[in-house]
C-alpha positions as CSV (number, residue, x, y, z in Angstrom):
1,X,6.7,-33.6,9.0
2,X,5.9,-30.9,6.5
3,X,8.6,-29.2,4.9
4,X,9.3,-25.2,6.1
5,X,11.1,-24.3,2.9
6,X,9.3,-21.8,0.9
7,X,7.9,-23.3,-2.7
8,X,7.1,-21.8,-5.8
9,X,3.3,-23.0,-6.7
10,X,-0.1,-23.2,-4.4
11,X,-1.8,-24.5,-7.7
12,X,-4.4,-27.1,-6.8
13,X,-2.2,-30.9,-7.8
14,X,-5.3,-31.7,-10.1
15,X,-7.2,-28.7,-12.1
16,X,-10.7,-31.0,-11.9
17,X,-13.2,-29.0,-9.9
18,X,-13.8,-30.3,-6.1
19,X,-17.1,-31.7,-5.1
20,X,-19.4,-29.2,-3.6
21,X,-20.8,-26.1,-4.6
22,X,-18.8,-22.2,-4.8
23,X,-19.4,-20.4,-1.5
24,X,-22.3,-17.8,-1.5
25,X,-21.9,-14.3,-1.1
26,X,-24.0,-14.4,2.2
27,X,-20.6,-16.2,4.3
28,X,-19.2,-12.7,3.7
29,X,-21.9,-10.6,5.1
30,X,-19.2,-9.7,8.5
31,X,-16.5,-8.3,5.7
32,X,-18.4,-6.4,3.5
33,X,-17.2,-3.1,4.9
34,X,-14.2,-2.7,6.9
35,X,-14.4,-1.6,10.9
36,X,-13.5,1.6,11.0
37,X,-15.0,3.3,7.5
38,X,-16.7,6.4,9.8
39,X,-13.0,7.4,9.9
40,X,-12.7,8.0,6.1
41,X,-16.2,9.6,5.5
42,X,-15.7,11.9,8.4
43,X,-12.5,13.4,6.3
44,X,-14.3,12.8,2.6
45,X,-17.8,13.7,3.4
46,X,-18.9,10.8,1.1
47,X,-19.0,6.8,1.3
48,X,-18.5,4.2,-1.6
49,X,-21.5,1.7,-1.9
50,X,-21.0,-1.6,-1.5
51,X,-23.0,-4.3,-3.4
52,X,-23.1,-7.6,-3.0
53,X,-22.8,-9.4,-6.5
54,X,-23.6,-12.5,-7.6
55,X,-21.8,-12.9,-11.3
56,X,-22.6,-16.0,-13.7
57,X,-19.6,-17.5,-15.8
58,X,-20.0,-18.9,-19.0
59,X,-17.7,-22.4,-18.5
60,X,-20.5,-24.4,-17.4
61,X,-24.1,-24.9,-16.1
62,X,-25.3,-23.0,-12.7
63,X,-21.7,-21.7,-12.5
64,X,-21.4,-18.2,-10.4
65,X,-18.6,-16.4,-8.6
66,X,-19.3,-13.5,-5.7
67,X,-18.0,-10.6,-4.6
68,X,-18.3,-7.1,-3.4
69,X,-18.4,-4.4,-5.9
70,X,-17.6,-0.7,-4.3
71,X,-18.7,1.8,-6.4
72,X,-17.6,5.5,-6.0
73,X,-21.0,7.7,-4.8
74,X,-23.1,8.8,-7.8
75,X,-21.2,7.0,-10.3
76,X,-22.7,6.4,-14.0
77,X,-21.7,5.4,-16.7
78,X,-22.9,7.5,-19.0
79,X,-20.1,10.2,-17.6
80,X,-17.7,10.9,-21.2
81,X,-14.8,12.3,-18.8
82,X,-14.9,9.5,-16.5
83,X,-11.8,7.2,-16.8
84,X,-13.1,4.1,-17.2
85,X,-10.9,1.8,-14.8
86,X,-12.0,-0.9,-12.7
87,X,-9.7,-2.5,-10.3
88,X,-10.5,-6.7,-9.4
89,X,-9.1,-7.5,-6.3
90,X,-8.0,-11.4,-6.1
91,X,-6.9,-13.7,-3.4
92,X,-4.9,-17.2,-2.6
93,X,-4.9,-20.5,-3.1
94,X,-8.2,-20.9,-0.6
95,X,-10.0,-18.1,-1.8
96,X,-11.9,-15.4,0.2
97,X,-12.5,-11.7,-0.5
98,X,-10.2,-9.4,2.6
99,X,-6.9,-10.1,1.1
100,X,-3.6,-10.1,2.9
101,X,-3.5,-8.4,6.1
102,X,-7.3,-7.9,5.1
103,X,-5.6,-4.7,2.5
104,X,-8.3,-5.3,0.3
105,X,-11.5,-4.8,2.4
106,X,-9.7,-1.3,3.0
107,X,-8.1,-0.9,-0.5
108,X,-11.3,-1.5,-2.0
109,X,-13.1,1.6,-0.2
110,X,-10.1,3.8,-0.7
111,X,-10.1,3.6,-4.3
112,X,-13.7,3.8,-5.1
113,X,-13.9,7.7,-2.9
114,X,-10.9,9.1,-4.9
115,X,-11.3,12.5,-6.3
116,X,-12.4,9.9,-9.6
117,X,-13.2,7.5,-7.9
118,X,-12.4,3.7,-9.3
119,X,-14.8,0.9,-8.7
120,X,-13.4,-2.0,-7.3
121,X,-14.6,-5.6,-6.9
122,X,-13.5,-7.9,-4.4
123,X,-14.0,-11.2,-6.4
124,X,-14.0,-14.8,-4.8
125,X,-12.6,-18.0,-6.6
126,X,-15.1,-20.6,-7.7
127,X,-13.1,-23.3,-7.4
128,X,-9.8,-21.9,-5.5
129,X,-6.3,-22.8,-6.6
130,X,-7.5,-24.1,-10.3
131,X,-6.4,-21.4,-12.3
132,X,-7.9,-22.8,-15.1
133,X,-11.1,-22.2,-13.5
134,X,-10.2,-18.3,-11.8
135,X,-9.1,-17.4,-15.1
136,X,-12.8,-17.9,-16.2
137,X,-14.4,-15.9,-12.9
138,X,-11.9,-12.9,-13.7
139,X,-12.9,-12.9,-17.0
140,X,-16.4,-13.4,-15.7
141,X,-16.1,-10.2,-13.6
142,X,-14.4,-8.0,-16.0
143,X,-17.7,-9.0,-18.6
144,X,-19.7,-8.1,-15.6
145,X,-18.5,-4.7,-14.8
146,X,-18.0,-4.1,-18.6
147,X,-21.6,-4.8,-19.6
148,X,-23.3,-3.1,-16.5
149,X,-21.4,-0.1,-16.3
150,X,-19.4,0.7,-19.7
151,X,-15.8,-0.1,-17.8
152,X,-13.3,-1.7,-20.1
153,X,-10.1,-1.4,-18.7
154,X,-9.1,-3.3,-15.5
155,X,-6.2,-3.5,-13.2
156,X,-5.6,-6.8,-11.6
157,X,-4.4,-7.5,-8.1
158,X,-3.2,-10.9,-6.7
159,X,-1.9,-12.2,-3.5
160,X,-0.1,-15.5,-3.4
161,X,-1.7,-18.5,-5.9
162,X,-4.0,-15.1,-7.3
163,X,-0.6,-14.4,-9.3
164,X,-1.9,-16.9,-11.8
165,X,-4.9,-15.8,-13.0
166,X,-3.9,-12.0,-12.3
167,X,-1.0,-12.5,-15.4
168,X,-2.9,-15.0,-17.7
169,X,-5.5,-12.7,-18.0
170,X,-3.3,-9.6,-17.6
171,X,-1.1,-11.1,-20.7
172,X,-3.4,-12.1,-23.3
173,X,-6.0,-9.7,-22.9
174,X,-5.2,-5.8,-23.4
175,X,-7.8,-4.1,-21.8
176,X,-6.0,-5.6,-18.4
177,X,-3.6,-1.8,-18.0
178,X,-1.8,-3.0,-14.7
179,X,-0.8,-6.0,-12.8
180,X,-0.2,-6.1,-9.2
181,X,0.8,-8.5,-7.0
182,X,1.7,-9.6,-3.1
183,X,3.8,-12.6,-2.6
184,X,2.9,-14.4,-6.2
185,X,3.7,-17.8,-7.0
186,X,5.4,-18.2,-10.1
187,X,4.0,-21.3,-11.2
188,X,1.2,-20.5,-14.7
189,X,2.5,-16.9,-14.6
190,X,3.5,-17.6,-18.2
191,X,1.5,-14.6,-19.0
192,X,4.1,-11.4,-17.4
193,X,6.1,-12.1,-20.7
194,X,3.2,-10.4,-22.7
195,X,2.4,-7.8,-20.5
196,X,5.3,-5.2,-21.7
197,X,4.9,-2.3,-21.4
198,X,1.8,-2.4,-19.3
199,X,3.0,-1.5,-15.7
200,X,3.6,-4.3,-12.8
201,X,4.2,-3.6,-8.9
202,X,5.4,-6.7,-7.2
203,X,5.3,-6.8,-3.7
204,X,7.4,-9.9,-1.1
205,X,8.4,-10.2,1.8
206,X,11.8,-11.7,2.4
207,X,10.5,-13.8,5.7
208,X,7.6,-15.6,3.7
209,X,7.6,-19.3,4.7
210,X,5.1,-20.0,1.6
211,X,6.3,-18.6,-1.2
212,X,9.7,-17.3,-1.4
213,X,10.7,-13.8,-2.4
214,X,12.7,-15.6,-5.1
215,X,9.3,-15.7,-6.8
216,X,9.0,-12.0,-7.2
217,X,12.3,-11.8,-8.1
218,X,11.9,-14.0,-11.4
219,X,8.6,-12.7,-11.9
220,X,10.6,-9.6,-12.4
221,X,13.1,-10.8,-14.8
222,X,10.1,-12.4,-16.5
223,X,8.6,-9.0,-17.1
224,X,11.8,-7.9,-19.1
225,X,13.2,-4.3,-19.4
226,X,10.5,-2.8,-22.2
227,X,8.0,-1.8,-19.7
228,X,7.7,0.0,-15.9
229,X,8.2,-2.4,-13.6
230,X,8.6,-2.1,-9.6
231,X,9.7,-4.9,-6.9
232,X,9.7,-3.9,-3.4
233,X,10.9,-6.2,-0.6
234,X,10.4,-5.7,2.7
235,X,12.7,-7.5,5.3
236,X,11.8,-10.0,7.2
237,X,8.2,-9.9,6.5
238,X,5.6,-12.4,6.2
239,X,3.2,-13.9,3.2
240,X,0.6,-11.7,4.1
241,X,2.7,-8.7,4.4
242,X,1.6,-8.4,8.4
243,X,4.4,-6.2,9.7
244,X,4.0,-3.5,6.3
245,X,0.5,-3.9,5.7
246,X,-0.4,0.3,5.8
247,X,2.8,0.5,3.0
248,X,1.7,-2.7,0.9
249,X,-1.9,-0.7,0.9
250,X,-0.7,2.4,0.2
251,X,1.2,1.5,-2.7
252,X,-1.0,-0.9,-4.3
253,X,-3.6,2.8,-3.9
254,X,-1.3,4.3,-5.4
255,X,0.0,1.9,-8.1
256,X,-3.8,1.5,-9.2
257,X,-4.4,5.1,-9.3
258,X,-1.8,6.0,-11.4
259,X,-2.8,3.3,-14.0
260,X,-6.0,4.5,-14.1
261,X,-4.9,8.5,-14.8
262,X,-6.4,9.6,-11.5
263,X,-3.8,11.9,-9.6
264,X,-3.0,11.0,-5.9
265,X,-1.9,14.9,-4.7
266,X,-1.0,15.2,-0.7
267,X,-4.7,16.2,0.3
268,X,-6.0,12.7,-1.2
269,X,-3.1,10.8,0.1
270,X,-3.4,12.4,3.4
271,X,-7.6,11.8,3.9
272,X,-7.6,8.8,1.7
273,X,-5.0,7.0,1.5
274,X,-3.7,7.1,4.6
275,X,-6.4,6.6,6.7
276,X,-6.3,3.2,8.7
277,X,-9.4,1.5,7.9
278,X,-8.6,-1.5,10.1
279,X,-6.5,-2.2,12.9
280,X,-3.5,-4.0,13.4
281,X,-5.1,-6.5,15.9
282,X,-7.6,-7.0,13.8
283,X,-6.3,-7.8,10.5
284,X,-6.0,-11.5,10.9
285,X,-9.8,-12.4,12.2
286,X,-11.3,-10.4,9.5
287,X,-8.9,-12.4,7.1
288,X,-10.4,-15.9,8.5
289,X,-14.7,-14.2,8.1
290,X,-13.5,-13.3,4.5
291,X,-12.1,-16.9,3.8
292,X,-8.9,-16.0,3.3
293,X,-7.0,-18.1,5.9
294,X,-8.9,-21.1,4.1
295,X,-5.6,-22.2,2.2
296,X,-2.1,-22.8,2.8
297,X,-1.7,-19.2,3.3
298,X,-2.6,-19.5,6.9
299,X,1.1,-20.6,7.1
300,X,3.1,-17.9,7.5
């Protein structure tokens, strides 16, 4: 019998890659906009794009990672006052592009139709809970987005195993502004030690049967006192969050916002922010079209 005691690691027992190829962005095609997005244009009067992406890494021969890049409407790069913040949105140890509670097929939308807006990318895993391997597609997607569309600084966002490439990036390269997590492992987290004073948000729930809340908690003490740091636990909940899903959201909005110098006032926070973008009932099925329920996550 498996054990029910929460762990500290998801990383793949062997960092080799598996046989087979990386999925393709067209498995995704159900998730690349959440259900109810009518809601938030009705409020903003404008809608993100969404572009399905394709992006090569450098670590070896026909090697490519996928993902769903919202851009804010009418975006260019050429504009001097614009802030220059991307956001790369990362999942578990099985991969998948909706996140926990499917926040970041929401998340993603929200951000990119801010008053300036941020572009977000939803970014699969090549080869899922190798961080040797994710390490390469996020810095794979921050070449991407820097190349194409003069962004070069990035706040990273993990759930569960995605805590390992989210602060070995986030620690050795400083063009990474923020860190954020949901339910990290703290297994090759190594990283957080660098990333002072660079803000971190580090989210847990104190009923996860994956990865205890204990993880967080170190992950905190990790981080040190020379920087802003933030832990919230919420009681009782689950790895995914599923019982404070709108909150985890909302803060992560607001989390990335602030580290990008765009201001959240009540108006935004009320017709962005706040706006549910996908139901409660439907959180989980979207989770398992956008691979996300691939991995141990799926346990609860």
């Amino acid at each position: 019998m498996a054990s029910t005691t929460p762990g500290t690691s998801l990383s793949a027992t062997s960092q080799a890659p598996p046989q087979g190829k990386p999925h393709s962005i067209n498995e995704y095609v159900s998730v690349r906009k959440p259900p109810h997005l009518d809601r938030l244009t009705s409020t903003t009067h404008q809608e993100s794009t969404v572009e399905s992406v394709t992006i090569d890494v450098e670590d070896g021969p026909d090697s490519f990672v996928p993902g769903f890049l919202h851009m804010p409407p009418d975006f260019t790069s050429q504009e001097e006052h614009h802030h220059r913040t991307a956001a790369i949105l990362l999942s578990g140890a099985g991969g998948g592009v909706t996140g926990p509670s499917s926040i970041y097929l929401s998340l993603a939308c929200k951000l990119a139709t801010l008053s300036s807006g941020i572009p977000t990318l939803r970014l699969d895993y090549r080869y899922p809970a190798r961080n040797k391997y994710c390490v390469a597609d996020v810095q794979a997607g921050m070449k991407y987005l820097q190349d194409l569309y003069g962004l070069d600084r990035f706040v990273l966002v993990g759930w569960s195993f995605g805590g390992a490439p989210v602060f070995t990036v986030g620690g050795a390269d400083q063009r990474v502004v923020g860190c954020a997590t949901v339910a990290s492992q703290t297994a090759e987290t190594e990283g957080i030690r660098k990333l002072a004073p660079r803000p971190v948000l580090l989210l847990h729930g104190t009923g996860d049967r994956t990865l205890s809340h204990a993880c967080s908690e170190r992950l905190y003490a990790m981080y040190g006192e020379k920087g802003d740091r933030q832990l919230e636990l919420f009681d009782g909940d689950n790895h995914a969050l599923t019982g404070n899903a709108g909150m985890a959201e909302a803060m992560l909005c607001e989390f990335i916002a602030g580290c990008a110098g765009v201001e959240v006032d009540d108006g935004l926070r009320r017709e962005v922010v706040e706006t549910e973008l996908v139901g409660e009932d439907e959180r989980e099925e979207l989770m398992r079209r956008g691979g996300d329920l691939r991995g141990p996550e799926r346990r609860e």
